[in-house]
C-alpha positions in Angstrom: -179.2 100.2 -223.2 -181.3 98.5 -225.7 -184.5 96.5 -225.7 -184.6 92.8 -226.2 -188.2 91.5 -227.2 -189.3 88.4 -226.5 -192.7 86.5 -227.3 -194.3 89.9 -226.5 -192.4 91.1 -223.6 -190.0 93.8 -224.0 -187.1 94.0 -221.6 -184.6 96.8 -221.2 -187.3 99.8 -220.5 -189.7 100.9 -217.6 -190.7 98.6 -214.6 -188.4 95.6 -214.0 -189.8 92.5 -215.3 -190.9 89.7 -212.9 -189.2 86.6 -212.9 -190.3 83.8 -211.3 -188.4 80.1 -211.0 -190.0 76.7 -210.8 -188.0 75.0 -207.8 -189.9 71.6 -207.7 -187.6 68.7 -207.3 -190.3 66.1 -209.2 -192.2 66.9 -212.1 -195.4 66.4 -210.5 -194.1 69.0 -207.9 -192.9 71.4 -210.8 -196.7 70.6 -212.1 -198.2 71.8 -208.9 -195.8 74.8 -208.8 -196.8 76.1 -212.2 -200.5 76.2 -211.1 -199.4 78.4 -208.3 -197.1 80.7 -210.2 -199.5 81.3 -212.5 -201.4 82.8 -210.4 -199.0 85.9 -209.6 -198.9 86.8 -213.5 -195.2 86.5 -213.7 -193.4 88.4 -217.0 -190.7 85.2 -217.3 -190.3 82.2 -215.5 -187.0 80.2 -214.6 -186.7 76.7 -214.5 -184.3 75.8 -211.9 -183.2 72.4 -213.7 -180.3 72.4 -210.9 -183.4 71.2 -208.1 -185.2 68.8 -210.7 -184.2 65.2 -209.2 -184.1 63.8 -212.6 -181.6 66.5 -214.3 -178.6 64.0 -215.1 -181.5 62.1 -216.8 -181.4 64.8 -220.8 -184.7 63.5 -222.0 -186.3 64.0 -218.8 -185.2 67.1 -218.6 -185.9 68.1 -222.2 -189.6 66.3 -221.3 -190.1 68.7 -218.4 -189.1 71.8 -220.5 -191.9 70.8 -223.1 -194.8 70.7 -220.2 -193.1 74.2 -218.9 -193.5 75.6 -222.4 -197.1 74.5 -222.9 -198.0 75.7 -219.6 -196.3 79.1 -220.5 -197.1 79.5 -223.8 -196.7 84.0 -223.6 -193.6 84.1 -221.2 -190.2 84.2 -222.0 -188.5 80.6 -220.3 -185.3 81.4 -218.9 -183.3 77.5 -218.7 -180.8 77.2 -215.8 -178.8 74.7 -214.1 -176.9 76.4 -211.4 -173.6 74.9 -209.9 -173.2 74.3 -207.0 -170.0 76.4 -206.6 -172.0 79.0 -207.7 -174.8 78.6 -205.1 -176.9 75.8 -207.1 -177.8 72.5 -206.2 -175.8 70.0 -207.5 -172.3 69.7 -208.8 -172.0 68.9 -212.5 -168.9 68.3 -214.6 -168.4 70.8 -216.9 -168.6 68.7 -220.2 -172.1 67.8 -219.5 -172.8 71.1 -218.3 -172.0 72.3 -221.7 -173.7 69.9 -223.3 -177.3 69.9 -221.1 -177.2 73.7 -222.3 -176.4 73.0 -226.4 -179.1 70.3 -226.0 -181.7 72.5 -224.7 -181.1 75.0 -226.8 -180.6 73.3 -230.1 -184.1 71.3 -229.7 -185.7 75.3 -229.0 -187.0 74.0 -225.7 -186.3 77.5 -223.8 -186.2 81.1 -225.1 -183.1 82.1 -222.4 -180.5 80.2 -221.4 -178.3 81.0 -218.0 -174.5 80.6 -219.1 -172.1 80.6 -215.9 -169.6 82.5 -218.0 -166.6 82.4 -215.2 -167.5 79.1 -213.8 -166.4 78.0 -217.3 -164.7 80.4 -218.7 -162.2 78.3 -220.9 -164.4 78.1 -223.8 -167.6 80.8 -222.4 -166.9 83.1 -225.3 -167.1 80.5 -228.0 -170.0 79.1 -226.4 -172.3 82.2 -226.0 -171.4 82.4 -229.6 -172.5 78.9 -230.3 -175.8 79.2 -228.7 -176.7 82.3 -229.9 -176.5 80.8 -233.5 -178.8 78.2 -232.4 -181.3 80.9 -232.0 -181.6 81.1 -228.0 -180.5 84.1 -226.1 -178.6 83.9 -224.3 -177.9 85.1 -220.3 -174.4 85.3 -219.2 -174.5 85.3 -215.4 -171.8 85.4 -212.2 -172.9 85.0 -208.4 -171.2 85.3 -205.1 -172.5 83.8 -202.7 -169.3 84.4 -200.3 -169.2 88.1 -200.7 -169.4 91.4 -203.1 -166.6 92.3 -205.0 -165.5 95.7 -205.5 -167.4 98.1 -207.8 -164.7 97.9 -209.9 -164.4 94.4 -210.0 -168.7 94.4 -210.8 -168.5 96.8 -213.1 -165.5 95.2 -215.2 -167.2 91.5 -215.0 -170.4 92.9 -216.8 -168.3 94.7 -219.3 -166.7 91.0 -219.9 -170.0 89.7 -220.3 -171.1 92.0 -222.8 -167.7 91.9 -225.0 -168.3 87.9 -225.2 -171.3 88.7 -227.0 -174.1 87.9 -224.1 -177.7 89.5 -224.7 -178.1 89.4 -221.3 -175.5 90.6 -218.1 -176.4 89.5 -214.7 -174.4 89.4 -211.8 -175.3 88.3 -207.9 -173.5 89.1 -204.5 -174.0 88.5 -201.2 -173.6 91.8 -199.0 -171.7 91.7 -195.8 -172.5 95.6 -194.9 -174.4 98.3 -196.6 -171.5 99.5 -198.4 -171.1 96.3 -200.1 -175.0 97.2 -201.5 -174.3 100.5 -203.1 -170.8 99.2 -204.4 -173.5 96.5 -206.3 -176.1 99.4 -207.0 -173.0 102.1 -208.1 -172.0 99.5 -210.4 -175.4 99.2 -212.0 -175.3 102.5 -212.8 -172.2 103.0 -214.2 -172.7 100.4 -216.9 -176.3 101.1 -217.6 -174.4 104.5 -218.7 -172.0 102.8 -221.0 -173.5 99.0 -222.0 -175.7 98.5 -224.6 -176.8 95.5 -223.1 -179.5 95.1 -220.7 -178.4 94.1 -217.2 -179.7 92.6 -214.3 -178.1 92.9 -210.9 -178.9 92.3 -207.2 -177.4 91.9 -203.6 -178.7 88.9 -202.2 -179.9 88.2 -198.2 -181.6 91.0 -196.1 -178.9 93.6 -196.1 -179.7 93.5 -200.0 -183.3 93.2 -200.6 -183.5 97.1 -201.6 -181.6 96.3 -205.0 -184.2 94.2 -205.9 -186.8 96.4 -206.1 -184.7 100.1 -207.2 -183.8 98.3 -211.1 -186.1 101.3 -212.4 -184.0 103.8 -211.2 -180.1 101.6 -211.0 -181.0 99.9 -214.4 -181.3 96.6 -213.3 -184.3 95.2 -215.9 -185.0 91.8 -214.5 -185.8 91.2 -210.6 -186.2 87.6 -209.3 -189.1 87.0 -206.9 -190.4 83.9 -205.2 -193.5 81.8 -206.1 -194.0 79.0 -204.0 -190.9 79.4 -202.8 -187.7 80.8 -203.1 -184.9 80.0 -205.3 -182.1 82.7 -203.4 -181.9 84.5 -200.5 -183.7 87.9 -200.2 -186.2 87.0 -202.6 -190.0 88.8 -202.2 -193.0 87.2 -202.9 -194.0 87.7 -206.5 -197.3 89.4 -205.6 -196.0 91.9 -203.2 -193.1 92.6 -205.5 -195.3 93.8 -208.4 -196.6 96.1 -206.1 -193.7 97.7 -205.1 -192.4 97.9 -208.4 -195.6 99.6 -209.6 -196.1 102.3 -206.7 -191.8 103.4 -207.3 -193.1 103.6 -211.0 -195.6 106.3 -210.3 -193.2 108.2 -207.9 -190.9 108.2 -210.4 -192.9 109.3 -213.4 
C-alpha cells in the first residue's frame, strides 16, 4: 500500500489519521465549529457541504471553503457533498453534483475531494481522471446505509475504485450482525494485501464501532470521528479516539 503526503501529513502508514467533519448548517455555525475542532488537533478535516444551508448557492460555498482553508492552513481538507441516497443530506441532480465538485476543485479550494463513484457511475472513471488533472486528489467513496454487502462484494468495489484511478478507496456499511463487521474488516484485509492504494473502511452504528478504531491492524488509514458532533452513526469523539488509537499503537509495536 503506498503513502500519499499531503501538506505534511503522510497517510497510508502507522496510526490512522483523524478526520474530523465540519457539520454546521450556517457559516457562522461552521465558524463556531472550527474553534471547537480545533481544539482536538484533528490530522484532516471534512467539510460536509451536503449540511451547509447555502450549498445550491457555488460562490457561497466556494466562500466557505476559503475561511475553512485559512482556519486550517496544515490539514489536509477533504470536500464532500453527500447524497442523500447515499446517507447525506440533501438530494442533488447529478449534473450539478458534477459540476460543484469540478468547481471546487479547479479553483484549488480543497486538497480531497469525496467522489460517489457508484452513485454516478456513468461517467465516474472519466471524472476521477478529470479531477485529478486539476491537481486534487481525489477520494472515491461507496456507503450503505441499508446493509453490508458480502466480502466479496466489498472487496471487488474497492478494487473498482482503484482501477478508475482513485488515490483514495473508502467504502461504508451498516452492520446488521457481527458477521456483517468481520465480512467489512476481512475485506480490509484482503485488499490491503493486494491494493496499492490506501483505503479507508468502516461499519457504521454500534455493532460497528470496533472497525473504527482496528485500521492499524485491518489497514483502514483514515478513521472518521466526531467534533461537535457527529456526521454518521458510530462516530467517537475525536479526543477519546486519539487515545484509543495511540494505546493499540503501543500494544502493537
Amino acid at each position: 500500500m503506498s503513502i500519499i503526503k499531503i501538506k505534511n501529513v503522510e497517510i497510508g502508514e502507522g496510526i490512522p489519521k483523524i478526520c474530523i467533519p465540519l457539520t454546521g448548517r450556517s457559516r457562522d455555525e461552521i465558524v463556531e465549529e472550527m474553534k471547537i475542532v480545533k481544539e482536538y488537533g484533528p490530522d484532516l478535516i471534512e467539510w460536509r457541504a451536503d449540511f451547509f444551508e447555502e450549498s445550491d448557492n457555488l460562490e457561497k460555498v466556494c466562500e466557505m471553503l476559503e475561511t475553512i482553508n485559512d482556519n486550517f492552513k496544515q490539514n489536509p481538507v477533504l470536500f464532500t457533498f453527500r447524497t442523500k441516497e447515499e446517507g447525506g443530506e440533501k438530494f442533488i441532480m447529478p449534473e450539478d453534483y458534477v459540476k460543484l465538485l469540478k468547481e471546487v476543485s479547479k479553483r484549488k479550494l480543497t486538497d480531497i475531494v469525496d467522489v460517489q463513484v457508484f452513485w454516478y457511475p456513468m461517467n465516474s472513471k472519466e471524472l476521477v481522471e478529470e479531477l485529478k488533472n486539476m491537481g486534487v486528489t481525489v477520494l472515491a467513496s461507496s456507503h450503505h446505509f441499508e446493509g453490508t454487502p458480502s466480502k466479496e462484494a466489498i472487496s471487488e468495489a474497492l478494487y473498482t475504485m482503484e482501477e478508475w484511478g482513485a488515490d483514495f478507496l473508502k467504502i461504508a456499511v451498516m452492520p446488521q450482525t457481527e458477521e456483517d463487521v468481520c465480512a467489512l474488516l476481512a475485506a480490509t484485509i484482503e485488499r490491503k494485501q493486494k491494493s496499492r492504494k490506501p483505503i479507508i473502511t468502516m461499519s457504521m452504528g454500534q455493532k460497528g464501532m470496533l472497525s473504527r478504531i482496528c485500521g492499524e491492524f485491518t489497514g483502514s488509514c483514515i478513521t472518521f470521528a466526531a467534533g461537535r458532533q457527529s456526521s454518521a452513526p458510530g462516530q467517537i469523539k475525536a479526543d477519546e479516539m486519539r487515545k484509543v488509537l495511540t494505546d493499540i499503537h503501543e500494544i502493537l509495536k
